[in-house]
PDB file of the backbone (N, CA, C, O) and the ligand in Angstrom, with CONECT records:
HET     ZN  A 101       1
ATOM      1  N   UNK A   1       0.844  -1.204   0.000  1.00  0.00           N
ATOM      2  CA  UNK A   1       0.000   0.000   0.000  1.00  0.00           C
ATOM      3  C   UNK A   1       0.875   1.248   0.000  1.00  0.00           C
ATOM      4  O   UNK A   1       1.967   1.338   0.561  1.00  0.00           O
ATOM      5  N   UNK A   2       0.236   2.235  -0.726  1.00  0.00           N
ATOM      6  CA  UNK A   2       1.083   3.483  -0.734  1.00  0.00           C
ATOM      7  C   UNK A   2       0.550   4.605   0.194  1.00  0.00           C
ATOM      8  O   UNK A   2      -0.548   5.145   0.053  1.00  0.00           O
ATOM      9  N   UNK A   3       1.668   4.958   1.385  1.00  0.00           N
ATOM     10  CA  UNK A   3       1.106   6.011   2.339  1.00  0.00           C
ATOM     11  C   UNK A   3       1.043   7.422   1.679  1.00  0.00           C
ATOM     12  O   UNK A   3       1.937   7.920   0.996  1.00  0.00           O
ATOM     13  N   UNK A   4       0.110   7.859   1.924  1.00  0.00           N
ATOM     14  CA  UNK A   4      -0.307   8.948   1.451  1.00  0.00           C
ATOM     15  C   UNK A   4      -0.803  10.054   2.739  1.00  0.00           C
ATOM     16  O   UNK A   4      -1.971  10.003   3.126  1.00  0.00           O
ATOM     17  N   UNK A   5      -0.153  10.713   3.150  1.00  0.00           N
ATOM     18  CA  UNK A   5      -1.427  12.011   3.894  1.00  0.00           C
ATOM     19  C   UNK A   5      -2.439  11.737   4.206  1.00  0.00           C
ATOM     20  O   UNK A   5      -3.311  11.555   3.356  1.00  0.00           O
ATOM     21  N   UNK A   6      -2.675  11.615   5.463  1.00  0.00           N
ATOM     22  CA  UNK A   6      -4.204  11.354   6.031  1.00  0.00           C
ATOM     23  C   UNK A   6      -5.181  12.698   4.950  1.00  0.00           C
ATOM     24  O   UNK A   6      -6.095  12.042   4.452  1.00  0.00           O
ATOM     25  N   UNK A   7      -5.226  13.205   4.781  1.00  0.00           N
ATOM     26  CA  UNK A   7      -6.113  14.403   4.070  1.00  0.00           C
ATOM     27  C   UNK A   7      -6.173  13.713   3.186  1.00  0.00           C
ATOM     28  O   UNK A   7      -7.108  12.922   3.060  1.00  0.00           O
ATOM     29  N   UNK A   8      -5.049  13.829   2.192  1.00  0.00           N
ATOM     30  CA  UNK A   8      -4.994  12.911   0.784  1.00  0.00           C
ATOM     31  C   UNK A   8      -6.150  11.906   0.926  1.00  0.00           C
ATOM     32  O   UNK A   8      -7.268  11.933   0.411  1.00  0.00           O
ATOM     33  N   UNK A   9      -5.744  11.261   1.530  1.00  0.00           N
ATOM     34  CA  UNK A   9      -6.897   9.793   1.910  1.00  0.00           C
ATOM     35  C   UNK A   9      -7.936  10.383   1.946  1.00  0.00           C
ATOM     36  O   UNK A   9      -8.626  10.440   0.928  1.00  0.00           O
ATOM     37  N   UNK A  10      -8.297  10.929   3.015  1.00  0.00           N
ATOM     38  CA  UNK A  10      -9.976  11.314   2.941  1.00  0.00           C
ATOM     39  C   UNK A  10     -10.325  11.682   1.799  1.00  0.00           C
ATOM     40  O   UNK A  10     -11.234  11.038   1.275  1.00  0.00           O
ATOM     41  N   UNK A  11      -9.728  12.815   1.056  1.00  0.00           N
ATOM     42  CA  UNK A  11     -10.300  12.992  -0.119  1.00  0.00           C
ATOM     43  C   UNK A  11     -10.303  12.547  -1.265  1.00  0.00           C
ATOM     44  O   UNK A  11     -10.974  13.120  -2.124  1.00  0.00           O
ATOM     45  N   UNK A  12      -9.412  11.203  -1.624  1.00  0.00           N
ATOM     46  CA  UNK A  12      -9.354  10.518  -2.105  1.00  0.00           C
ATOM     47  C   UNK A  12     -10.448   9.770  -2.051  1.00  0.00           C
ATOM     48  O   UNK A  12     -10.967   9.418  -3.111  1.00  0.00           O
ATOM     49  N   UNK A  13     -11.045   9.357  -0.712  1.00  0.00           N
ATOM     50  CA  UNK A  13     -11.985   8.495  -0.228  1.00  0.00           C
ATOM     51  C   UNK A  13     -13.830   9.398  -0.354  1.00  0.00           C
ATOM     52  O   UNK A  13     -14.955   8.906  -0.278  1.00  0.00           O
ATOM     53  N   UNK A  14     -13.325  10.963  -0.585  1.00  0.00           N
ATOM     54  CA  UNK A  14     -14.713  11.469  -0.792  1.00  0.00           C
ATOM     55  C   UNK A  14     -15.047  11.067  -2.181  1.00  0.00           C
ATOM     56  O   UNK A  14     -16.024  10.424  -2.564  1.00  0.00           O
ATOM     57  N   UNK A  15     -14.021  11.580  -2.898  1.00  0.00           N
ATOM     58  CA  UNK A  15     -13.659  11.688  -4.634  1.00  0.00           C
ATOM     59  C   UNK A  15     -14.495  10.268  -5.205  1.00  0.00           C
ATOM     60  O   UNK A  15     -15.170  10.096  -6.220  1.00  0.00           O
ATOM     61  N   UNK A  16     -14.141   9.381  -4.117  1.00  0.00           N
ATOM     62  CA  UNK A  16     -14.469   7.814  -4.722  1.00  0.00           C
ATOM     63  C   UNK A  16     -15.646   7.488  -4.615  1.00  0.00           C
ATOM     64  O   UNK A  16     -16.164   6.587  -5.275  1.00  0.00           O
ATOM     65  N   UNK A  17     -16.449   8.457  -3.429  1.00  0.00           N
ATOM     66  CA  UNK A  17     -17.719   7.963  -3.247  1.00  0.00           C
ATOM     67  C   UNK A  17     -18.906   9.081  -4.169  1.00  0.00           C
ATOM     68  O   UNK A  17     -20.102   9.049  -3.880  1.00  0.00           O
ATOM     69  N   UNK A  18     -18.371  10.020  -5.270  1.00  0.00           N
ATOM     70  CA  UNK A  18     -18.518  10.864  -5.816  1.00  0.00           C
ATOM     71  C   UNK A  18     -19.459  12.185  -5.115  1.00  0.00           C
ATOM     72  O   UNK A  18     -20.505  12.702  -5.507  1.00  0.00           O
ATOM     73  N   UNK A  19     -18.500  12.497  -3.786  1.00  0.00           N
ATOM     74  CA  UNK A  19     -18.745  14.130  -3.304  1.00  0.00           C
ATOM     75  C   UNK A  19     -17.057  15.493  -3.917  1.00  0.00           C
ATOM     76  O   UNK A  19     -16.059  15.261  -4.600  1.00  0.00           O
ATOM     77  N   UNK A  20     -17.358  16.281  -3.489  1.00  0.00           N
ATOM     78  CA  UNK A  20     -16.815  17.133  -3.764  1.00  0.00           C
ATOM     79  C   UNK A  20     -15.784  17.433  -2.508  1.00  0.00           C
ATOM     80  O   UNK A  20     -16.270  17.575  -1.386  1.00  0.00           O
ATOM     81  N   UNK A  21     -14.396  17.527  -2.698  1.00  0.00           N
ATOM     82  CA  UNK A  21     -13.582  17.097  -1.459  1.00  0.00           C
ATOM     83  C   UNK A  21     -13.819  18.805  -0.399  1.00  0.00           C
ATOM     84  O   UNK A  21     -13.612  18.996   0.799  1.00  0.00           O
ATOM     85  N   UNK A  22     -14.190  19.522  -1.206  1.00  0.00           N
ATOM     86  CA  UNK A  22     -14.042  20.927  -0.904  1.00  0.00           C
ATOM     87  C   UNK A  22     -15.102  21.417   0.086  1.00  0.00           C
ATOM     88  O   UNK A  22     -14.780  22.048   1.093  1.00  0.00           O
ATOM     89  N   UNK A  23     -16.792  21.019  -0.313  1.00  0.00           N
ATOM     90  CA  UNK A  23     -17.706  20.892   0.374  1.00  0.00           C
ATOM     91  C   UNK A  23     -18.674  20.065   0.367  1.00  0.00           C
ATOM     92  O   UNK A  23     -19.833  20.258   0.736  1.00  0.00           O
ATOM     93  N   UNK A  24     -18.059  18.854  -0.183  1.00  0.00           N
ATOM     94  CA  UNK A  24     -18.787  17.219  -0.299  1.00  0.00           C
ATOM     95  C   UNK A  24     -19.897  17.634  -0.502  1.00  0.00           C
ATOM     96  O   UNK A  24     -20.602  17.310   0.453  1.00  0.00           O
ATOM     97  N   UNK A  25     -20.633  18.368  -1.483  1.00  0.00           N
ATOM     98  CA  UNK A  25     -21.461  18.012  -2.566  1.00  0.00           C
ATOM     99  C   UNK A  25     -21.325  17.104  -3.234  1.00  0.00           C
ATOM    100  O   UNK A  25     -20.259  16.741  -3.732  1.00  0.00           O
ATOM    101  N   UNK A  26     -22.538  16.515  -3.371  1.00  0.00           N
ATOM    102  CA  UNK A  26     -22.725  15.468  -4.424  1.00  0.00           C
ATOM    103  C   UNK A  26     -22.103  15.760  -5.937  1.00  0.00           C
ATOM    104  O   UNK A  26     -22.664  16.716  -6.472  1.00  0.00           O
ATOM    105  N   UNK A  27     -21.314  15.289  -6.546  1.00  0.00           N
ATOM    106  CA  UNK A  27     -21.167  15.637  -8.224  1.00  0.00           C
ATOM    107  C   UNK A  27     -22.472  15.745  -9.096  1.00  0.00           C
ATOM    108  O   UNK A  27     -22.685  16.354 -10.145  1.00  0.00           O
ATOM    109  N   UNK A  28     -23.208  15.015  -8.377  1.00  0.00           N
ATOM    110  CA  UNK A  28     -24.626  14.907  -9.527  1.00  0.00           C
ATOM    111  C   UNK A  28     -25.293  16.193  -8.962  1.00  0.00           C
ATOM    112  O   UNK A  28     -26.522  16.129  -8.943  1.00  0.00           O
ATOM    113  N   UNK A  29     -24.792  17.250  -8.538  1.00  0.00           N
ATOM    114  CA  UNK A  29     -25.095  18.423  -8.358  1.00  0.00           C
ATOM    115  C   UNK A  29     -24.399  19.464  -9.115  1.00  0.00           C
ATOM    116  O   UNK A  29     -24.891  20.490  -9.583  1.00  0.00           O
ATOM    117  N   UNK A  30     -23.338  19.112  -9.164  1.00  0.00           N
ATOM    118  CA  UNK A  30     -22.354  19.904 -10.096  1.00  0.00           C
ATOM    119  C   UNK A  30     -22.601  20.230 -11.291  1.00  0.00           C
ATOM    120  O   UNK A  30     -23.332  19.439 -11.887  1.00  0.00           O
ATOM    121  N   UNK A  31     -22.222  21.189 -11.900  1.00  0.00           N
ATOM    122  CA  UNK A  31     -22.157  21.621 -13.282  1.00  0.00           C
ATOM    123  C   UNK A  31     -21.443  20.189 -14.398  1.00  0.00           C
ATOM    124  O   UNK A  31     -20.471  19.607 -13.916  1.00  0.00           O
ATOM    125  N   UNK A  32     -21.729  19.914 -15.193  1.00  0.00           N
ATOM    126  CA  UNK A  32     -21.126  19.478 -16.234  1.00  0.00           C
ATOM    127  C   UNK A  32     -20.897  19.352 -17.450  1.00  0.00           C
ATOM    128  O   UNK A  32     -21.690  19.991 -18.141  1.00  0.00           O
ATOM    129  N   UNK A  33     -20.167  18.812 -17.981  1.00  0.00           N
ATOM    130  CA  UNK A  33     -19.719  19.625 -19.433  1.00  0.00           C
ATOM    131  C   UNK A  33     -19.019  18.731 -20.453  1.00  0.00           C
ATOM    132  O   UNK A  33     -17.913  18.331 -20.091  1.00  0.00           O
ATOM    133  N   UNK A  34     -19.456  18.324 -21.699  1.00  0.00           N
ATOM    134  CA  UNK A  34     -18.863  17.310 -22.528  1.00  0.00           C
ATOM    135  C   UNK A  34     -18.177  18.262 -23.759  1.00  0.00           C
ATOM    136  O   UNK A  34     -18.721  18.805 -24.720  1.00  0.00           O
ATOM    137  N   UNK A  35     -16.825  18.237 -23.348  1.00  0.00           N
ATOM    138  CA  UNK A  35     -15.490  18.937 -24.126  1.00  0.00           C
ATOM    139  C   UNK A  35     -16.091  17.900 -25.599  1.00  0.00           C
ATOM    140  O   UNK A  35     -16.198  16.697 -25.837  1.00  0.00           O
ATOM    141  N   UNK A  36     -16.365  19.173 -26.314  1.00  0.00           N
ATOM    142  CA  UNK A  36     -16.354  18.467 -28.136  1.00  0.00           C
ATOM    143  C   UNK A  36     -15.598  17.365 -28.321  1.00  0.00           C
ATOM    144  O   UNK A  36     -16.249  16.399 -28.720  1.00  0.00           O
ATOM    145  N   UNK A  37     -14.396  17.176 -28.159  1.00  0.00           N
ATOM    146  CA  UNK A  37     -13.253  16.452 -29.128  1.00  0.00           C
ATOM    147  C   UNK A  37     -13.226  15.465 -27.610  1.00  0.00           C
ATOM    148  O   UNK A  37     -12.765  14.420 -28.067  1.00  0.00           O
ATOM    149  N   UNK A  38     -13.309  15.367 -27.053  1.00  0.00           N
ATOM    150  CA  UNK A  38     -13.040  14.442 -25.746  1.00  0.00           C
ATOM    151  C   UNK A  38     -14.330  13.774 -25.408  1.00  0.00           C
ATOM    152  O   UNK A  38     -14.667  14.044 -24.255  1.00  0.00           O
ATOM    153  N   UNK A  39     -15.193  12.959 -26.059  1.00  0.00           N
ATOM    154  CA  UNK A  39     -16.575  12.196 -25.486  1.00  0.00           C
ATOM    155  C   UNK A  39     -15.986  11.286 -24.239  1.00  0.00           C
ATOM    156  O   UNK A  39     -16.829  10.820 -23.472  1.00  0.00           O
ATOM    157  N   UNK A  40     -15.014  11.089 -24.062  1.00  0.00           N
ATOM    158  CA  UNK A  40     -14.660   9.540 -23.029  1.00  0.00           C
ATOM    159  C   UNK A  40     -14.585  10.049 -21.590  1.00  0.00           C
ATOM    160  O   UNK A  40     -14.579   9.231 -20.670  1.00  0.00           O
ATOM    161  N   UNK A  41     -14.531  11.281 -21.367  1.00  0.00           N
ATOM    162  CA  UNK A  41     -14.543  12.228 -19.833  1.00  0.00           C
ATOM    163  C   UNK A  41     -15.733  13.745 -19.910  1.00  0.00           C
ATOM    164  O   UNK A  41     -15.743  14.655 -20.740  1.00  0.00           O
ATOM    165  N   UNK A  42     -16.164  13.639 -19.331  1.00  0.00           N
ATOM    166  CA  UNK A  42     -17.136  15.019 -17.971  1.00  0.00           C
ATOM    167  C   UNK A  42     -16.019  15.693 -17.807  1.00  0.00           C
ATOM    168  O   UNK A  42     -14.989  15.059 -17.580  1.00  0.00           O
ATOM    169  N   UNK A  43     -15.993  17.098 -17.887  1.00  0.00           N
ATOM    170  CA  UNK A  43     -15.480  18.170 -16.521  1.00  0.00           C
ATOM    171  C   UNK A  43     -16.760  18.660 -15.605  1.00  0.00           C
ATOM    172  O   UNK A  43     -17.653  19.423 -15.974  1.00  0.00           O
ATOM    173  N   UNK A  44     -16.643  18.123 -14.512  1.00  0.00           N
ATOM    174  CA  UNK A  44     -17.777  18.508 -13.398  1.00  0.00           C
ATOM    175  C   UNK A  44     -16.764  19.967 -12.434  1.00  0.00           C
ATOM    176  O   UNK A  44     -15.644  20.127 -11.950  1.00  0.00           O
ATOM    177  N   UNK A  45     -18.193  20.826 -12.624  1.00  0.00           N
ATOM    178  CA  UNK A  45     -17.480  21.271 -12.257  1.00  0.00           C
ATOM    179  C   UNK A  45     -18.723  22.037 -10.846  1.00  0.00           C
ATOM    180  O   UNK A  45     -19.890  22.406 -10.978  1.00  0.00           O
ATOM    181  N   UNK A  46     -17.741  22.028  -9.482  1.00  0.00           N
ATOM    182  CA  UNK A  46     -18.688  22.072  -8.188  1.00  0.00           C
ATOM    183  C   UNK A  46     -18.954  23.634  -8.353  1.00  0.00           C
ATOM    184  O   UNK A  46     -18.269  24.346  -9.087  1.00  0.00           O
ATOM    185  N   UNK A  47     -20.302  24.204  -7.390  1.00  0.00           N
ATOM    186  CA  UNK A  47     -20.747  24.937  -6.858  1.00  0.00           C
ATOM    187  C   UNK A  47     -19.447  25.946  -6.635  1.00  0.00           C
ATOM    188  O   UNK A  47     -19.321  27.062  -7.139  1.00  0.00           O
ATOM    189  N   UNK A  48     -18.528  25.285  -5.769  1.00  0.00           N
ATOM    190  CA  UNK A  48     -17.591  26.047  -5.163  1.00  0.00           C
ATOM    191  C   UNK A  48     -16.483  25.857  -5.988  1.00  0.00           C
ATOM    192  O   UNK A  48     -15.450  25.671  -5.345  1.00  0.00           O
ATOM    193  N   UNK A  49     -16.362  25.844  -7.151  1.00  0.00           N
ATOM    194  CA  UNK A  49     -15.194  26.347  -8.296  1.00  0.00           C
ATOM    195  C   UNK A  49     -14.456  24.915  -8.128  1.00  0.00           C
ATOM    196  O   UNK A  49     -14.231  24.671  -9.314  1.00  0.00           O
ATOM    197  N   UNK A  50     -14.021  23.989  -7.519  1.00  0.00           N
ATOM    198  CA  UNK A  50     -13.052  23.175  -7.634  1.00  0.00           C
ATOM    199  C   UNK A  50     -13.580  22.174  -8.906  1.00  0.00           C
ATOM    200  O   UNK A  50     -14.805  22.203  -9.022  1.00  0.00           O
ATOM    201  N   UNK A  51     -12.968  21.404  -9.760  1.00  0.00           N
ATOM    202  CA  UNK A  51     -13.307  21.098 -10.677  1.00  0.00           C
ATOM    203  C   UNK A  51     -12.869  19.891 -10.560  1.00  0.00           C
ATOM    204  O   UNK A  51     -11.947  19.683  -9.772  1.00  0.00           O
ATOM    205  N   UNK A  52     -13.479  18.734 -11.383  1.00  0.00           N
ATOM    206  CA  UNK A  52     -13.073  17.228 -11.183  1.00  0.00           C
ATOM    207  C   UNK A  52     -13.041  16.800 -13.214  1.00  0.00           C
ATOM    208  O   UNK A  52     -13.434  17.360 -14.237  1.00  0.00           O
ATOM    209  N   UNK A  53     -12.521  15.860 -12.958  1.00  0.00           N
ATOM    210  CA  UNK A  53     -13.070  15.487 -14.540  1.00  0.00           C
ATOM    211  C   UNK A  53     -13.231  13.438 -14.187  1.00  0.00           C
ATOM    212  O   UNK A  53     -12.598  12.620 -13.520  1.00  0.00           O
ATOM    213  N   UNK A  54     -14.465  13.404 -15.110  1.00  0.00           N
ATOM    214  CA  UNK A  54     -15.080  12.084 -14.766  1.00  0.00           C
ATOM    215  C   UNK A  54     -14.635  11.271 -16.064  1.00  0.00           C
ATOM    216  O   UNK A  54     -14.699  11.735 -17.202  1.00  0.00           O
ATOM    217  N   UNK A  55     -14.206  10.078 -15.762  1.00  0.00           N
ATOM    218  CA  UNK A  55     -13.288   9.415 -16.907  1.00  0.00           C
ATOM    219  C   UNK A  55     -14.999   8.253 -17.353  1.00  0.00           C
ATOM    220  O   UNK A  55     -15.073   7.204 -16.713  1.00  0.00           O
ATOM    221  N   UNK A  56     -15.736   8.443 -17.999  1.00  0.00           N
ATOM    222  CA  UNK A  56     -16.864   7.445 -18.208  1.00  0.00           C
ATOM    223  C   UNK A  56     -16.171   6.001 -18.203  1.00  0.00           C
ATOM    224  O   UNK A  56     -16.827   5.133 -17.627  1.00  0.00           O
ATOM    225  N   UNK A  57     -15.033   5.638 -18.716  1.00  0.00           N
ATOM    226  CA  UNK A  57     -14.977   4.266 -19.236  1.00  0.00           C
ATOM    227  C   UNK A  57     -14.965   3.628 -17.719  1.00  0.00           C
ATOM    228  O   UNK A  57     -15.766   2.780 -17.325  1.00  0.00           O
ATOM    229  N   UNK A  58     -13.980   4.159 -17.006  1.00  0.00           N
ATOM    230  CA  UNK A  58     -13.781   3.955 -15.579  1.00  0.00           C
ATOM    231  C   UNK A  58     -14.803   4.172 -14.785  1.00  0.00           C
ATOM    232  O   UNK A  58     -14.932   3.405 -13.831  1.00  0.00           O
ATOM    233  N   UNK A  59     -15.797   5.279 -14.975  1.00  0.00           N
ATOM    234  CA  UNK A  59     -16.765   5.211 -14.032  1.00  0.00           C
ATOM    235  C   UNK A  59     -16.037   6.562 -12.792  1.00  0.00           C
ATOM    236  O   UNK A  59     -16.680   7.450 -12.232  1.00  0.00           O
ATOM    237  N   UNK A  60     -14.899   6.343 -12.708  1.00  0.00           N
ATOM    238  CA  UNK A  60     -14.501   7.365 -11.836  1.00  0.00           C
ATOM    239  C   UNK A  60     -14.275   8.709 -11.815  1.00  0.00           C
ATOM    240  O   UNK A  60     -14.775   9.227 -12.813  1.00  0.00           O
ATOM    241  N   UNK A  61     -13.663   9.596 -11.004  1.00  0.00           N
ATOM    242  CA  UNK A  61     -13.930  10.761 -10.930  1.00  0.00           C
ATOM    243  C   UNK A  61     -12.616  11.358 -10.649  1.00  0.00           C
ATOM    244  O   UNK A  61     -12.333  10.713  -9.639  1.00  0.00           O
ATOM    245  N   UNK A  62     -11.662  12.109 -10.834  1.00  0.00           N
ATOM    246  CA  UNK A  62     -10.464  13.056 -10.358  1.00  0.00           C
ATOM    247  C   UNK A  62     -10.513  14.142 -10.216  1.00  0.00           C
ATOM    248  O   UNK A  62     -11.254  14.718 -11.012  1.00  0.00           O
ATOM    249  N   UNK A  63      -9.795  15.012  -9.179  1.00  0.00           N
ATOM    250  CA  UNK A  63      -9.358  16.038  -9.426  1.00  0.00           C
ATOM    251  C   UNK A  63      -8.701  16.686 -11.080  1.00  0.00           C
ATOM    252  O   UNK A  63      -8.040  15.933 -11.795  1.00  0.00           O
ATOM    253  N   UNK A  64      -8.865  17.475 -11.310  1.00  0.00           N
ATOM    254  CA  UNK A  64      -8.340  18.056 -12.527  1.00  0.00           C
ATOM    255  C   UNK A  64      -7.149  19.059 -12.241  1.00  0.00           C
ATOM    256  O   UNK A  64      -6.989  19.833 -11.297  1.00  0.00           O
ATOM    257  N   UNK A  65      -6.245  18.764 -13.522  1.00  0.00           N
ATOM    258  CA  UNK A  65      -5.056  19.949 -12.923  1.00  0.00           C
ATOM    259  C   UNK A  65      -5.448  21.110 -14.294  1.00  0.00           C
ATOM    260  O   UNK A  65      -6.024  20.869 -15.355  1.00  0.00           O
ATOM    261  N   UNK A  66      -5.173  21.739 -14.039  1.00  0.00           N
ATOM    262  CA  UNK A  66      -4.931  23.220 -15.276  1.00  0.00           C
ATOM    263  C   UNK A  66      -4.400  22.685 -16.407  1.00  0.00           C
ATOM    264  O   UNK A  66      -5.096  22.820 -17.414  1.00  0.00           O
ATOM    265  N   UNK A  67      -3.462  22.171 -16.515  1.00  0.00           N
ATOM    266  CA  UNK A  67      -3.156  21.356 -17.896  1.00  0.00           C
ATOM    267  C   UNK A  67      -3.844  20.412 -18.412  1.00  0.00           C
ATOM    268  O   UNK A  67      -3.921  20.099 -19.600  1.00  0.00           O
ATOM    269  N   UNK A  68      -4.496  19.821 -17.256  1.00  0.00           N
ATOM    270  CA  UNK A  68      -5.858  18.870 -18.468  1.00  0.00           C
ATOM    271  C   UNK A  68      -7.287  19.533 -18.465  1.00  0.00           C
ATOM    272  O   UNK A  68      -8.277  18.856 -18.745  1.00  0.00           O
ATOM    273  N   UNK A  69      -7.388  21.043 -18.103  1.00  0.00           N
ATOM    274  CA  UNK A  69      -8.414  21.689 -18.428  1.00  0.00           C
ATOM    275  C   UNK A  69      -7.865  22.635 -19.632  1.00  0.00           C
ATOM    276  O   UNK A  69      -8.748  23.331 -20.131  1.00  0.00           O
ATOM    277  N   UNK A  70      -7.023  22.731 -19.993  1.00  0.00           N
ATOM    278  CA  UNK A  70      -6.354  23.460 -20.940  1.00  0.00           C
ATOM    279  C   UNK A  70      -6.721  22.773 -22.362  1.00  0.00           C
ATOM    280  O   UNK A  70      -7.429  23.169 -23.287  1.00  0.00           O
ATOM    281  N   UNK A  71      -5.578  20.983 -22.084  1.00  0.00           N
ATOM    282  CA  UNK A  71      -6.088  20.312 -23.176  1.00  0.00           C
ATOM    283  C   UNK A  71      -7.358  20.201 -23.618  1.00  0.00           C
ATOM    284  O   UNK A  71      -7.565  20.102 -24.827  1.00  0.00           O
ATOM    285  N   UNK A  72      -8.350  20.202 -22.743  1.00  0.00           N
ATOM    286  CA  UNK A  72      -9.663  20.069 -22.854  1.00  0.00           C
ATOM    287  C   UNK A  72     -10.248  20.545 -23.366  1.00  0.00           C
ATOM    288  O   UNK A  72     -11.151  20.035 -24.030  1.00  0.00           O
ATOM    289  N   UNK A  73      -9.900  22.219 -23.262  1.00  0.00           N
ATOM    290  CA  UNK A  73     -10.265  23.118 -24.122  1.00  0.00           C
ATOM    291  C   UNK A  73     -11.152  23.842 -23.551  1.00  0.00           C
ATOM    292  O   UNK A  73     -11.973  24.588 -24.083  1.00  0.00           O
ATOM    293  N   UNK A  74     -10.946  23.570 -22.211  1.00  0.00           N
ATOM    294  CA  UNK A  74     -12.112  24.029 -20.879  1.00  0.00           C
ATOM    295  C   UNK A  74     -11.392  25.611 -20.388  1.00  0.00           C
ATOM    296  O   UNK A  74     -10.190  25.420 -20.202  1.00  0.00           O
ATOM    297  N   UNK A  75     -11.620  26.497 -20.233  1.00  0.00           N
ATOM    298  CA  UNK A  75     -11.099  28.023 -20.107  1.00  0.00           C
ATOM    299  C   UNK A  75     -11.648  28.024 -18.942  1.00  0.00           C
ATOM    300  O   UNK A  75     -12.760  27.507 -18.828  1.00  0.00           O
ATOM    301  N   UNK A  76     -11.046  28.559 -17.896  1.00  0.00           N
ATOM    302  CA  UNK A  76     -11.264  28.989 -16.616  1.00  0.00           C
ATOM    303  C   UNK A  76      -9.914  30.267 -16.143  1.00  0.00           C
ATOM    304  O   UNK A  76      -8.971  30.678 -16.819  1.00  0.00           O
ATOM    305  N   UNK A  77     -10.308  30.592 -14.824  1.00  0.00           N
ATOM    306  CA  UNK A  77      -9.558  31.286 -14.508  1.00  0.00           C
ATOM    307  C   UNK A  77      -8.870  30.415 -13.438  1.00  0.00           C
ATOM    308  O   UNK A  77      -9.560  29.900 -12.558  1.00  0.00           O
ATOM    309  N   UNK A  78      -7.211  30.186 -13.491  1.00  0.00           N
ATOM    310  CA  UNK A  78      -6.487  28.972 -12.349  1.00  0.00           C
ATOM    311  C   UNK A  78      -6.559  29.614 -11.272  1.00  0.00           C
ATOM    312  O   UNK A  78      -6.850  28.928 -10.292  1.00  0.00           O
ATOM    313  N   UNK A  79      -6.348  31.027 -11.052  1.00  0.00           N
ATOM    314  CA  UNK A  79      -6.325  31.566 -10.035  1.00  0.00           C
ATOM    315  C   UNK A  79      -7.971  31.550  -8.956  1.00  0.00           C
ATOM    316  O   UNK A  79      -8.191  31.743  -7.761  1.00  0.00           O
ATOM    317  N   UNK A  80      -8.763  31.242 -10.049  1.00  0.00           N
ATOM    318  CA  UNK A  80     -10.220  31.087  -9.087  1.00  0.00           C
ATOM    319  C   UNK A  80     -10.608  29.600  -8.382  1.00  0.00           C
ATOM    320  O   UNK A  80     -11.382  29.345  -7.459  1.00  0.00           O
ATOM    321  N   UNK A  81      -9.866  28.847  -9.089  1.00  0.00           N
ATOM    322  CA  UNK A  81      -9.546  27.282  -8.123  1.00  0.00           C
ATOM    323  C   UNK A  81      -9.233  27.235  -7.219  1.00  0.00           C
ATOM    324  O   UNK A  81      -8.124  27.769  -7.175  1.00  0.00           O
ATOM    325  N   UNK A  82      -9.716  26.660  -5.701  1.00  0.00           N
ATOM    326  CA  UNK A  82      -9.342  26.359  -4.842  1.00  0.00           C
ATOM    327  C   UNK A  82      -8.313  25.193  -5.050  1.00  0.00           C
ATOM    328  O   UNK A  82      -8.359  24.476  -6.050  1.00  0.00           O
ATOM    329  N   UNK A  83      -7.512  25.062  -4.194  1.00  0.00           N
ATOM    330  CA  UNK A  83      -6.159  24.092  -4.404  1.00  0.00           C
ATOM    331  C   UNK A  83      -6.342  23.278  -3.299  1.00  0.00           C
ATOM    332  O   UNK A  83      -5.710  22.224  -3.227  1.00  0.00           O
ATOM    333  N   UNK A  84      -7.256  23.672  -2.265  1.00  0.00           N
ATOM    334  CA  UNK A  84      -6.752  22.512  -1.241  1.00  0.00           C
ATOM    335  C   UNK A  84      -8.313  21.404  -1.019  1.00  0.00           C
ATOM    336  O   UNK A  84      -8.268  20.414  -0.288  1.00  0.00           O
TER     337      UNK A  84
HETATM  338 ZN    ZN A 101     -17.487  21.637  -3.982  1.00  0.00          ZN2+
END
């Protein structure tokens, strides 16, 4: 097993049960959004600005970094993301 940060974990462990690590909203509350050229992932994006992107084949859900909202073709402002 790989130790990780008790925080890490939890929100790893919210992420998995699909809430929002920031204010565990549900994702199926969230905004979402199917990038033209990308059908195989969601950018969900929460109430409170933090953004996830949902991989369909997997079923699962991640955090998103600025460079795969970039590729995406998803425009935001990085500075309005919460980071933690
Ligand atoms: Zn949130």
């Amino acid at each position: 097993m790989i130790w990780l940060p008790l925080k890490d974990r939890m929100q790893s462990e919210l992420i998995k049960r699909g809430h929002c690590v920031g204010c565990t909203k549900s994702f199926s509350e969230a905004n979402r959004h199917s990038p033209e050229d990308y059908s195989e992932i969601e950018i969900v994006e929460c109430e409170c600005r933090r953004i996830y992107i949902y991989e369909k084949k997997l079923n699962s859900y991640k955090r998103a970094t600025i460079d795969e909202l970039t590729r995406y073709g998803f425009s935001t402002d990085p500075d309005g993301i919460p980071v933690d």
